[in-house]
C-alpha positions, 0 to 999 in steps of 0.5 A: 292850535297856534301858541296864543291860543294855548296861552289863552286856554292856560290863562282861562283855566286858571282864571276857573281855578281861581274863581272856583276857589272864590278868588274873585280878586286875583281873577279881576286884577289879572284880566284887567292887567292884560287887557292895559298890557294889550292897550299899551302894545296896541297904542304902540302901534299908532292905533290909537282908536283901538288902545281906547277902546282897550282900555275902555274894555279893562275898564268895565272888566274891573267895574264889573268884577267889583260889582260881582265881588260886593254882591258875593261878599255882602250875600256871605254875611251872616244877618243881623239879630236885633234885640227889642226892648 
């Protein structure tokens, strides 16, 4: 197993732990931090094609996440009682 793939195991296991605790948003902000990360270092390198498509990537992860924490966030509100007449 090569040190990134260590890191990369770490990374998930804790992304879990997070989620598991509900902690939708710090899930999202760190993959979304690493994919921009990767698609600076990527732009760096003159593909610039690929760091687009990177960021692109980061892009979705963060739309998708805050898709998934409003659905939970709205389905953990209690219902509304009304009261006729």
């Amino acid at each position: 197993m090569t040190k990134i793939d260590q890191l990369v195991a770490e990374l998930c296991d804790e992304f879990m732990i997070a989620a598991a605790a509900g902690d939708l948003p710090t899930v999202r902000e760190n993959l979304t931090q690493i994919f921009e990360y990767a698609a600076y270092e990527i732009a760096r390198t003159g593909c610039s094609d690929l760091s687009i498509s990177v960021f692109n990537a980061a892009a979705e992860v963060d739309k998708r996440f805050r898709r998934a924490e409003e659905r939970i966030h709205t389905t953990r509100l209690e219902p509304i009682k009304l009261r006729l007449g």
